[in-house]
C-alpha positions in Angstrom: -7.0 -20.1 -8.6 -4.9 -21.9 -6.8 -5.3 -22.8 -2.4 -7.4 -19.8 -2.2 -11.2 -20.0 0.0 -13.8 -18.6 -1.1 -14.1 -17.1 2.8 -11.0 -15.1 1.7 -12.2 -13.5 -1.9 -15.7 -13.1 -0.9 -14.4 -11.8 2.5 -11.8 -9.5 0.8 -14.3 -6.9 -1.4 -16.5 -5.6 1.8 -13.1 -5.8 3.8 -11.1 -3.6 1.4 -14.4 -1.3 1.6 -15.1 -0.7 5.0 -11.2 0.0 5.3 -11.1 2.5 1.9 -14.2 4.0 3.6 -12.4 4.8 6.8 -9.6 6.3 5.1 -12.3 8.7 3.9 -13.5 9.5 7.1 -10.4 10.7 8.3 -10.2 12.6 4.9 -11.3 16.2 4.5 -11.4 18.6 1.3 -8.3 20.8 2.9 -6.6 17.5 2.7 -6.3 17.8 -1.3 -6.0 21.7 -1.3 -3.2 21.1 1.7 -0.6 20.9 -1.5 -0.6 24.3 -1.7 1.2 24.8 2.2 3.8 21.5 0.9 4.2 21.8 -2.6 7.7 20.3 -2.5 6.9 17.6 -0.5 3.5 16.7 -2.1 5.6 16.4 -5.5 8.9 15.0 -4.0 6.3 11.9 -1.8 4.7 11.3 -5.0 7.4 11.0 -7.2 8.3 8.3 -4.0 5.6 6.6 -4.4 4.5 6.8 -8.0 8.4 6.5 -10.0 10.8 5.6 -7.8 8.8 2.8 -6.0 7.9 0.8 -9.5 11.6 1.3 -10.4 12.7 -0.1 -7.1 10.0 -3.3 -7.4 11.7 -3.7 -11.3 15.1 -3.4 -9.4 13.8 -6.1 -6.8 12.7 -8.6 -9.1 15.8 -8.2 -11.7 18.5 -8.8 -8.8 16.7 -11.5 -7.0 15.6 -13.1 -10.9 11.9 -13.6 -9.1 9.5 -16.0 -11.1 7.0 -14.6 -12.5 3.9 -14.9 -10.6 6.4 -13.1 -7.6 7.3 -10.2 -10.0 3.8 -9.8 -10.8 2.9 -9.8 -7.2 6.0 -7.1 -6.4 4.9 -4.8 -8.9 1.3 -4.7 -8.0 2.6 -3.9 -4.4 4.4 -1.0 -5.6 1.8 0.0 -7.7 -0.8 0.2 -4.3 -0.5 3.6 -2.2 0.6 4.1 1.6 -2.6 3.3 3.6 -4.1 4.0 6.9 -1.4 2.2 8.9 1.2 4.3 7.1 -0.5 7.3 9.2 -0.3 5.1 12.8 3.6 4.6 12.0 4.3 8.2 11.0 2.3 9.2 14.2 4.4 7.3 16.7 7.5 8.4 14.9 6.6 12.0 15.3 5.7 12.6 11.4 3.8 15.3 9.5 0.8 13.6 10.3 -1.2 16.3 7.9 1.4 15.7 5.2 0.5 12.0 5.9 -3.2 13.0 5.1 -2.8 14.3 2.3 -0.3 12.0 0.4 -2.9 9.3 1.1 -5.9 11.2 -0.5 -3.9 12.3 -3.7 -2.3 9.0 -4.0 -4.9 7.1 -3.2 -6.9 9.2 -6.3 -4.1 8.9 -8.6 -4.1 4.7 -7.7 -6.6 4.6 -9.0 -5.7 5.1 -12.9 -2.1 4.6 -12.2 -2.1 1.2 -10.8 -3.7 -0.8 -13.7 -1.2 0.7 -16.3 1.7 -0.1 -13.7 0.1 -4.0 -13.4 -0.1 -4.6 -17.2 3.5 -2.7 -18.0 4.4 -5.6 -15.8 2.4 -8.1 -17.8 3.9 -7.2 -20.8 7.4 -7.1 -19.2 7.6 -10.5 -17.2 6.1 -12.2 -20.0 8.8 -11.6 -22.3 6.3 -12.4 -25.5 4.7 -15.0 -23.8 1.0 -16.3 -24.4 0.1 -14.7 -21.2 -2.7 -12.4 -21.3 -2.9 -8.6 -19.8 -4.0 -8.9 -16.7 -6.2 -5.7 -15.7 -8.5 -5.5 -18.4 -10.7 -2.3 -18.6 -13.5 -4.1 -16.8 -11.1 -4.8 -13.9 -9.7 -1.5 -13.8 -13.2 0.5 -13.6 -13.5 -2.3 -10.4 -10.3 -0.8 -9.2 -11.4 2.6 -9.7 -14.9 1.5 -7.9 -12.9 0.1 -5.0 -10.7 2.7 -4.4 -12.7 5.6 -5.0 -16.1 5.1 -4.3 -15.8 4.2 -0.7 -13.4 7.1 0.3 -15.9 9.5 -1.1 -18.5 8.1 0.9 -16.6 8.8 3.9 -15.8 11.6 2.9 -19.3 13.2 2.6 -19.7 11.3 5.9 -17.0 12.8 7.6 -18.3 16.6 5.8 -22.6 16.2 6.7 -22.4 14.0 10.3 -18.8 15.1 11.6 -19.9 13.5 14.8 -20.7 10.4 13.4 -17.5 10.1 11.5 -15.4 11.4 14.4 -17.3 7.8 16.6 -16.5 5.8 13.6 -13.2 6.6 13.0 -11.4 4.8 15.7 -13.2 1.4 15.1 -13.0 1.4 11.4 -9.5 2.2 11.5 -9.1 -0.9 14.4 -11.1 -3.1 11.6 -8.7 -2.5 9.0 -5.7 -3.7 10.8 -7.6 -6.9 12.0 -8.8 -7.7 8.5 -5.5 -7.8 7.3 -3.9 -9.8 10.2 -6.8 -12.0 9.6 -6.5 -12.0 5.5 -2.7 -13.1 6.6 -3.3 -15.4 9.3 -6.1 -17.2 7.2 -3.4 -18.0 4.0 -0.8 -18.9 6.3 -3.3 -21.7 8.3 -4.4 -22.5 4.5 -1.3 -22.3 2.6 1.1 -23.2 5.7 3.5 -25.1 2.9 3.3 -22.3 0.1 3.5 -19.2 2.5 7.0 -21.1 4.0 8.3 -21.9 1.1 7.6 -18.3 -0.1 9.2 -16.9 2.5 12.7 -18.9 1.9 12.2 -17.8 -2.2 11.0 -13.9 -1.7 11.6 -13.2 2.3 15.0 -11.6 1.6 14.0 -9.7 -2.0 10.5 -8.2 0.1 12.7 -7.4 3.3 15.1 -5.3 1.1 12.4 -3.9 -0.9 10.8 -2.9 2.0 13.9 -1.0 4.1 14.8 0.8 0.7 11.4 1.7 0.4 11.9 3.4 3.9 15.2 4.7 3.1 14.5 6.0 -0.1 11.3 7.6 0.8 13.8 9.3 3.9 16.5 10.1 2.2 15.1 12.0 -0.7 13.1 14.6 1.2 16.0 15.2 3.6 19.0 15.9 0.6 16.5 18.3 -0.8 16.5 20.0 2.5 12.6 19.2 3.3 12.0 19.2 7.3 12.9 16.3 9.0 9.0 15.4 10.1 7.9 15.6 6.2 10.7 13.1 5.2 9.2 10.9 8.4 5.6 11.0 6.8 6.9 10.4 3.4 9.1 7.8 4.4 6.2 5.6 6.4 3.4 6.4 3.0 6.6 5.0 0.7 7.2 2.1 3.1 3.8 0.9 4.2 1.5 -0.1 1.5 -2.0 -1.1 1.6 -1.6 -5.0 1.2 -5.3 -5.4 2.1 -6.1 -3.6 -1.9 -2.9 -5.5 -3.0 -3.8 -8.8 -2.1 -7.5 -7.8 -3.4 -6.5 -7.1 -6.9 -4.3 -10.3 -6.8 -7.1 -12.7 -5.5 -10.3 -11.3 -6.8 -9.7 -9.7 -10.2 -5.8 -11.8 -11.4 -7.4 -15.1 -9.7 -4.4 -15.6 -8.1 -2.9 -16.9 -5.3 0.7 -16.3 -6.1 0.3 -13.2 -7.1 -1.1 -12.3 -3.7 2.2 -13.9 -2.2 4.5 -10.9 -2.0 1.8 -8.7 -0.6 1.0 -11.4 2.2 5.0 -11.6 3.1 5.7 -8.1 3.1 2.6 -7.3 5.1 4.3 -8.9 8.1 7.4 -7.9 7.3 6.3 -3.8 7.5 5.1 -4.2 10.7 8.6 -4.9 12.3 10.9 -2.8 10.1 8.3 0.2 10.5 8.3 -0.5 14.1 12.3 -0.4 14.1 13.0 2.6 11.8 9.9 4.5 14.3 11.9 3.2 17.8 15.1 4.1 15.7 13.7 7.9 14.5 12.5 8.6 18.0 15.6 7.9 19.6 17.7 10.4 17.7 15.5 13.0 17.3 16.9 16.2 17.9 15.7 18.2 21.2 
């Protein structure tokens, strides 16, 4: 494993979660039967997330001929759902916050067993009959199952038997999980300062573009088949935002792998500006 502390992969398991946990918190049962009220755009945001957005990381890594450790890094990001900071953005741009909601719980359920098979179709492909082994083997992926899923549904009973306690503990653990990532990023910049730049010149441009596409797509869709303007919002931030927190998880704790943690890192502090952007843009042309 290559430049990476053992502060940051011993750090990363409780991080990921405490912040999985809060997203169950804000989670409730209504937010899985919600797809009854937005069957269209439940399937349409999923079909975002879990086809298009693999397609468009394949598309990513074919035009800008990434290595591949990179491509292997890209796919695993598209593989990861929206997370809790998809919600914040969709707020501030006047989204379907309850949309939001429950794209995040079905995705983040369906992650689960759909984001192993994504990572080692990757394998396979990138490898091009190479010696490298599958990287998510079935012990990994029950971890990823464990991360994911087990933490949410602690919240969730939380959130269901002490409604008080989860409405306190909302607001800080959803404060937490956006310091742990700045901190997860901040800490392999000041360790990998020469990596992370030289990153940046090599994928900056293919995670920028896979990022406003990401967006655009996840806009655009919802809109041509005539769903309402704040659903395409929500749909666009939970296609656009990932959780690079479980991204850079999977690459560093169960792929060993600092490279493959690289395009999560990048286009982690990428989001943050182009969501900001697209959100300033949205609200300034909304329609009275």
């Amino acid at each position: 494993m290559q430049g990476t502390t053992s502060i940051v992969t011993n750090l990363l398991p409780m991080s990921l979660a405490i912040i999985m946990f809060g997203l169950g918190l804000s989670l409730k049962v209504q937010d899985f039967t919600r797809i009854i009220q937005y069957p269209k755009s439940i399937i349409v945001g999923l079909s975002c997330q879990m086809l298009i957005l693999p397609l468009l990381g394949l598309l990513i890594c074919e035009l800008f001929k990434l290595p591949f450790e990179s491509s292997i890094g890209v796919m695993i990001l598209a593989a990861s759902p929206g997370g809790i900071t998809a919600n914040l953005f969709s707020h501030l741009a006047g989204g379907n916050i309850a949309l939001n909601l429950t794209l995040t719980a079905v995705n983040s359920v369906l992650a689960a067993f759909s984001l192993p098979i994504i990572v080692n179709l990757a394998f396979a492909y990138f490898s091009s009959g190479s010696d490298v082994e599958i990287g998510l083997q079935f012990s990994k992926t029950v971890e990823v199952f464990a991360i994911v899923l087990i933490p949410v549904a602690l919240g969730m009973l939380i959130h269901k038997w002490k409604p008080v306690l989860s409405l306190k503990a909302e607001k800080p653990v959803k404060i937490f999980s956006f310091v742990v990532l700045v901190v997860i990023i901040v800490g392999s910049i000041l360790q990998q300062k020469e990596q992370l730049a030289t990153s940046f010149s090599q994928i900056g441009g293919a995670m920028l573009l896979f990022n406003i596409l990401s967006m655009a797509v996840g806009y655009a869709i919802p809109l041509i088949l005539k769903s309402d303007r704040s659903e395409a919002i929500a749909i666009s931030m939970e296609v656009g935002i990932h959780n690079g927190t479980l991204a850079i998880y999977i690459a560093l704790n169960l792929l060993n792998s600092f490279p493959f943690a690289l395009p999560a890192a990048v286009y982690s502090i990428l989001m943050f500006f182009t969501a900001g952007i697209f959100s300033f843009y949205l609200l300034k042309t909304k329609k009275s």
